[in-house]
N, C-alpha and C positions, 0 to 999 in steps of 0.2 A: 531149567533152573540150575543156578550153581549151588554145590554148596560146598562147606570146608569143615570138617568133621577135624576137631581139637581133642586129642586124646589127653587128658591129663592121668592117667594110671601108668606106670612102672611095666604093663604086660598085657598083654591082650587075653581075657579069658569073660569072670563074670561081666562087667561094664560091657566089655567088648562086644558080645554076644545079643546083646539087646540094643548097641548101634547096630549091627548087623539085620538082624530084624527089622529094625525101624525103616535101615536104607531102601527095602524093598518096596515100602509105601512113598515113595519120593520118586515116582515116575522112569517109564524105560528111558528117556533122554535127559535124563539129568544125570548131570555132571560134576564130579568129587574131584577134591584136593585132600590130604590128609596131615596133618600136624601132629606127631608123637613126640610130644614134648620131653620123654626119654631120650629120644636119638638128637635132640635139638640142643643140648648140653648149655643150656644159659646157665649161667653163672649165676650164685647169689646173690639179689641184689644189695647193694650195703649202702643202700637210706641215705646216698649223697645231694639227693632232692635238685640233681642239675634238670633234671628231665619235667620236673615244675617249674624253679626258677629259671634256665637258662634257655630250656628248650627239648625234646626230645632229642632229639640227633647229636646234642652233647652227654648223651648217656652213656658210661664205658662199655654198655654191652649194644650198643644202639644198632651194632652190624649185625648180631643173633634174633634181636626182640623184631627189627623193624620189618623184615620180612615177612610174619609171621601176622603183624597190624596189615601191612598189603594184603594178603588173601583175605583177612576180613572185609578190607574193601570193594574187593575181586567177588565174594560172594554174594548171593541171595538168599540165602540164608547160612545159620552156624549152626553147628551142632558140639557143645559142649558135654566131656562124657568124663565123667569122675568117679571112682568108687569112695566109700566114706572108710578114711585113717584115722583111726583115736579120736572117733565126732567130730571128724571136720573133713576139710578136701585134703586133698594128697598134696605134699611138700611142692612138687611139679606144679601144679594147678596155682597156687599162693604164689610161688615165686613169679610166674608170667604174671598174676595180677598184680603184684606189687610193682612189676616194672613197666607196668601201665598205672599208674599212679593218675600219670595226667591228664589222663584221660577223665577222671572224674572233673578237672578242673577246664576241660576244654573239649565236651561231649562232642560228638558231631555223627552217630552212625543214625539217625533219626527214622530211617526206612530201612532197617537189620530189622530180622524175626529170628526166635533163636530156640533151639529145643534144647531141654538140659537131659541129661540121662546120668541118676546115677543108681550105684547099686551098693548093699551092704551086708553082709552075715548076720548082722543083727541089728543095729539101731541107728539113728543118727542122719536117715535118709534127708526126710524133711528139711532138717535146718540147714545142710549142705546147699539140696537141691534150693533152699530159697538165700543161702547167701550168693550163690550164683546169679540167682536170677536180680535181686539187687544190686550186683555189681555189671549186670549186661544193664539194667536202666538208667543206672549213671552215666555210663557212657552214652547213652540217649538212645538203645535201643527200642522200637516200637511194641514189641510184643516177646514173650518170651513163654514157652510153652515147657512142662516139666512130665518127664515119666520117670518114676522114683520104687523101686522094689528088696523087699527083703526078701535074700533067697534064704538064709536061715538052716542049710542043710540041704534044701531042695535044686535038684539038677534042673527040675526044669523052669523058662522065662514063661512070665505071662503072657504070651503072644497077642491074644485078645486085647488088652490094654496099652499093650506097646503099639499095636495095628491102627486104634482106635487113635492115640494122642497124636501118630506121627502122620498118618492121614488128615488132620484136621492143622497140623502144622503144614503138612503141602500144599492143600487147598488155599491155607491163608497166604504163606508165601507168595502161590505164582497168581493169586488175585490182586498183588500188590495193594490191597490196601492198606491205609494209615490207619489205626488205630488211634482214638482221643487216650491220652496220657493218664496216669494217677494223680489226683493231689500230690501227693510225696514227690513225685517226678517236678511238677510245677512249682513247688517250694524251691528244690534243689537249685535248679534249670535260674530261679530266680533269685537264688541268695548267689550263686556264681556271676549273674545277670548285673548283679548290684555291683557286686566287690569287685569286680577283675577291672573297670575303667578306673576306679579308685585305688588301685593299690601302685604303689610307688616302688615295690621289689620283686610284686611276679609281672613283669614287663609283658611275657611272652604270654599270658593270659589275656590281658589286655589289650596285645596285639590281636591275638584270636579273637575276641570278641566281635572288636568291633571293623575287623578287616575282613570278616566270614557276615556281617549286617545283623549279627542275634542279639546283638547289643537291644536292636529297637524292636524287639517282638518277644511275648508275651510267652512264646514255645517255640520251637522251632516251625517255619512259615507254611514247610511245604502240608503239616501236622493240625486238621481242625480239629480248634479246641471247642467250638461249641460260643453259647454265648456265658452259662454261668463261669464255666473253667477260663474263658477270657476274659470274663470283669474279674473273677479270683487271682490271675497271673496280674493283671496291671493294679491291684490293690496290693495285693503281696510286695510288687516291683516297689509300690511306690513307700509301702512301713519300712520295707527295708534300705532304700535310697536314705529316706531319712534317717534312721539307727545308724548306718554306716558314715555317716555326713562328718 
């Protein structure tokens, strides 16, 4: 299995330490890439919205961010690792997502599995680790698995838990299977579904949509939704076809 381990922290120490850990439950032949978004020096994004309306690759940073989307595509899984700054991610971590913007408006990693790792001195773990994970589902990630810890003064990681979630994130990985979606994912999936053939200024949505065939499916094709989540996606499709008319 590949994976691409995204460092969003300033330094390798607490976070670090519990990727570390985890790496060793992700098989003797599996295969790392690494992204320390310190030494990757993107620039801050400054909200010019070319990268929704025009396109990605008219982004002014499009030569630092776009490589960086390649190894997510090169992997089998991600491994997202953040410590928590003033209750939130790290300045690092926010800027790569902002400059994936478009990504919420034109998902497409629908078979990614992704472990979140983060770590705190004292609080704010949770809502990090799940704005993470919300923001890998938008992009249409399948499953996204979290190990979250307050070291609080204490040297040592919980290795027992870190063992526990990142074994069971391997397993799922190299089983490749697809996971059925959340609601919240199938609303999204389908208010993007509705509006992007209808919109007359983000072109390049709309080229996506319906030049990738998501346009006509209810989730992404290769993704069983089941039979309730699939009459749920073509009702949903079909209130908001109309609202948006």
């Amino acid at each position: 299995m590949k994976y691409l381990i995204i460092n969003g922290s300033p330094r390798k120490k607490n976070t670090w330490s519990m990727v570390k850990q985890a790496k060793t439950n992700l098989g003797e032949d599996a295969e790392f890439e690494e992204v320390q978004l310190m030494k990757e020096k993107i620039p801050m994004c400054n909200g010019c919205f070319k990268c929704i309306m025009e396109g990605e690759e008219n982004c002014p940073h499009h030569e630092t961010v776009n490589p960086i989307i390649e190894k997510i595509r090169w992997a089998d899984g991600i491994i997202i690792a953040c410590p928590v700054y003033a209750m939130n991610v790290t300045a690092l971590l926010k800027n790569f997502f902002d400059h994936t913007a478009y990504i919420y408006h034109r998902p497409e990693f629908f078979d990614k599995k992704a472990l979140v790792v983060v770590s705190t001195a004292g609080a704010g773990q949770k809502d990090v680790a799940n704005y993470i994970d919300e923001t890998l589902r938008h992009w249409g990630f399948n499953k996204i698995y979290q190990i979250k810890y307050a070291f609080g003064g204490k040297e040592e990681i919980n290795t027992e838990e870190i063992n526990k979630i990142s074994q069971k994130f391997h397993k799922d990985v190299s089983s490749k299977k697809l996971h059925s979606p959340k609601i919240g994912d199938i609303i999204f999936y389908n208010v993007w579904r509705a509006m992007a053939p209808k919109s007359d200024t983000m072109k390049k949505d709309k080229e996506y949509w319906e030049s990738t065939g998501l346009v006509n499916y209810e989730f992404a094709p290769d993704v069983n939704l089941g039979i309730f989540k699939k009459l749920f996606g073509k009702i949903m499709y079909f209130i908001l076809n109309r609202v948006m008319k």
